[in-house]
C-alpha positions as CSV (number, residue, x, y, z in Angstrom):
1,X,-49.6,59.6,35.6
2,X,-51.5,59.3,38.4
3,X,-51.8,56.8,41.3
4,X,-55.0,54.7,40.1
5,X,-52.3,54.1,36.9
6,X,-49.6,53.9,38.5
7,X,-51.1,50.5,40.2
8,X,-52.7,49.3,37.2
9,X,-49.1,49.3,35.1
10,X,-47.5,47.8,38.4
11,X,-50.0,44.9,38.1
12,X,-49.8,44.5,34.7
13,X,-45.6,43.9,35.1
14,X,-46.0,42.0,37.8
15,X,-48.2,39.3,35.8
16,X,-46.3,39.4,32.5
17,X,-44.2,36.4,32.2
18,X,-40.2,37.0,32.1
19,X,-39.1,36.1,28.8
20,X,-35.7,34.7,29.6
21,X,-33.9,30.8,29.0
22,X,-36.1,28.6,27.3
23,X,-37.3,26.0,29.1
24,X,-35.1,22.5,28.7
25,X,-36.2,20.0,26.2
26,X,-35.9,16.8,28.1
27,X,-37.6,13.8,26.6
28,X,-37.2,10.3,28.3
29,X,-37.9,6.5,27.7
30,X,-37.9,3.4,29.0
31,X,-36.9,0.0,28.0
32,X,-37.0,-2.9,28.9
33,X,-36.3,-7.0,26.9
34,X,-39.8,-8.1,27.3
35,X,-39.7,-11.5,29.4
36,X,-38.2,-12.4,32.1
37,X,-39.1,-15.2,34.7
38,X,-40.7,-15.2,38.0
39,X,-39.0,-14.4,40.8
40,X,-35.9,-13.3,38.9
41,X,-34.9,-9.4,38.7
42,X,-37.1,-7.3,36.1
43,X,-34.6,-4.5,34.6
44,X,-35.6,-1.4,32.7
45,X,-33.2,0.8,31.1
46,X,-34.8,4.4,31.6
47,X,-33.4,7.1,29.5
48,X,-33.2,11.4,30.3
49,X,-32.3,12.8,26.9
50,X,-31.5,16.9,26.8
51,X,-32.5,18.3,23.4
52,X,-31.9,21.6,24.4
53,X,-28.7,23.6,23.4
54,X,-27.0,24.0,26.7
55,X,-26.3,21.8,29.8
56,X,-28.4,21.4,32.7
57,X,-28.7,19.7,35.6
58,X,-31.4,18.1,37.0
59,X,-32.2,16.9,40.6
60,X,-32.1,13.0,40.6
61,X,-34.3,12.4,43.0
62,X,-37.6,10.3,42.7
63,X,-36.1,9.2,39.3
64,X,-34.5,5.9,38.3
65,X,-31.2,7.9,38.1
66,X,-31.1,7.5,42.1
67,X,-31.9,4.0,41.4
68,X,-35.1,2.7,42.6
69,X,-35.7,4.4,45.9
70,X,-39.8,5.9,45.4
71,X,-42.7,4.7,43.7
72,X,-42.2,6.1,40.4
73,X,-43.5,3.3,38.3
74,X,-46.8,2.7,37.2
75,X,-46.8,-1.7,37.2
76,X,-50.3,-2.5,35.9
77,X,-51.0,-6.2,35.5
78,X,-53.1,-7.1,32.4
79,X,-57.0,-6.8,33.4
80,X,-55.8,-3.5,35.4
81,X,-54.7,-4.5,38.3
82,X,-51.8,-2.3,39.7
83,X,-49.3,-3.7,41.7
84,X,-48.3,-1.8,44.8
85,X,-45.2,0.1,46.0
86,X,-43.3,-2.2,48.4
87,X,-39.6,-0.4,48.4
88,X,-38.3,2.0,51.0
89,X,-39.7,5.4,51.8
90,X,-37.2,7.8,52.6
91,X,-37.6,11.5,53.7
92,X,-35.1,14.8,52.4
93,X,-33.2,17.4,53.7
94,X,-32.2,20.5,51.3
95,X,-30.7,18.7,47.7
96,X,-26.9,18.6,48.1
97,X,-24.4,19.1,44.3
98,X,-23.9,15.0,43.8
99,X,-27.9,14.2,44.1
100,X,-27.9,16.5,40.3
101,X,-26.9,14.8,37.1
102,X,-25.8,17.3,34.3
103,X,-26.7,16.1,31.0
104,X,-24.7,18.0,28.1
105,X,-26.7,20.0,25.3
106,X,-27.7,16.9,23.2
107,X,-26.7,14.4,25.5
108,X,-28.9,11.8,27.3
109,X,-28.1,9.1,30.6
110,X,-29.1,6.3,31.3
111,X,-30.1,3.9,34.5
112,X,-30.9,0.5,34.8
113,X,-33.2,-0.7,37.4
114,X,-34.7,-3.7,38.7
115,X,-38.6,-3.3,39.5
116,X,-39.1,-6.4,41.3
117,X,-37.3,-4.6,44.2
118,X,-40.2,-2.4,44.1
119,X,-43.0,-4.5,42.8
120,X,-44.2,-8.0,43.2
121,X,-43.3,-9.2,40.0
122,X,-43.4,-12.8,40.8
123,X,-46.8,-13.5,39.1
124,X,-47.0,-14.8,35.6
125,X,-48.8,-12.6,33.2
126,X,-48.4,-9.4,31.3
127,X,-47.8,-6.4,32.7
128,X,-47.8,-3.0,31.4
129,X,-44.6,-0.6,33.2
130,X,-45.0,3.0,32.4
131,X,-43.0,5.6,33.8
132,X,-44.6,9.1,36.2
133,X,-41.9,11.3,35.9
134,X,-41.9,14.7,37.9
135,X,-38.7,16.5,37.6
136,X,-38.4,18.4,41.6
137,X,-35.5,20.6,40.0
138,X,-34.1,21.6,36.9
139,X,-31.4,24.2,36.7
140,X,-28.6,25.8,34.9
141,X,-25.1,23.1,36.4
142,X,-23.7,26.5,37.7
143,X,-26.7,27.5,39.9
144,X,-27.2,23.7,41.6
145,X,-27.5,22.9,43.9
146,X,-30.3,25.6,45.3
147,X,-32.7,25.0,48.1
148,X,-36.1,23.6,48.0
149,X,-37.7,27.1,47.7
150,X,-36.3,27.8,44.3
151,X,-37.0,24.4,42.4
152,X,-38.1,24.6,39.2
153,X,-40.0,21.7,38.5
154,X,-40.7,19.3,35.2
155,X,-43.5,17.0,34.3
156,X,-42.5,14.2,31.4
157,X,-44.7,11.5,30.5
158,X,-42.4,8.3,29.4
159,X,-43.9,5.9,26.5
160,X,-44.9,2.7,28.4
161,X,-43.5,-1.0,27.6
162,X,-45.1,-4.3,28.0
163,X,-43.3,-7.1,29.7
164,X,-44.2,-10.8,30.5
165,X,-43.8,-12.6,33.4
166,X,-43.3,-16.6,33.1
């Protein structure tokens, strides 16, 4: 074989995927009762459900699991309006073992958290709350916590609810 080969079939490894773990089935939702009043708190229940068949762990942060600490909601008053962020803003170091929650093979957790300390929730109306989810790391419970570098990311998109202010 000669060189010119060589380099092609190098290539050619190089860009084939690696057929290894599957990927986690993680599938999530949110709740919430439906009305509340003005100026009182708003809670949602959000749910992280692993479908897969072994544990994993997953990086809680910018999820509900670390409570409400980052804009992760999308709060969209009826007539499209969308209510800004108004929490903290807090920056990271490296990810340290308690900031990962492992959810067992066919398990799920679940966090309740209160959007109006987050979002100006005090005007009546109807709102629609849906949920942006980006996963920074989701790993094997034996291999977490890792650095930054070696995240493996996860995008969910969480079925929306419609709640009523009064």
């Amino acid at each position: 074989m000669g060189p010119a080969l060589l380099a092609v079939f190098a290539a050619v490894i190089a860009a084939t995927p690696v057929v290894g773990a599957p990927r986690p089935q993680l599938h999530c939702s949110i709740a919430a009762v439906g009305r509340y009043q003005a100026g009182q708190p708003v809670p949602v229940r959000f749910r992280l459900q692993n479908r897969g068949p072994s544990p994993i762990a997953v990086l809680d942060w910018n999820t509900p699991l670390e409570g409400l600490l980052a804009d992760v909601f999308t709060v969209q008053r009826r007539g499209g309006r969308r209510q800004p962020w108004n929490g903290p803003s807090i920056k990271r170091g490296e990810p340290e073992a308690a900031e990962y929650v492992t959810i067992a093979a066919g398990a799920s957790v679940t966090e309740d958290v209160d959007l109006a300390l987050g979002y100006d929730l005090r005007a009546p109306g109807r709102y629609k709350v849906a949920l942006r989810l980006r996963l920074h790391d989701v790993v094997e419970p034996a291999d977490a916590p890792r650095p930054r570098s070696r995240h493996e990311p996860a995008s969910l998109d969480c079925r929306g609810v419609a709640i009523t202010i009064r």
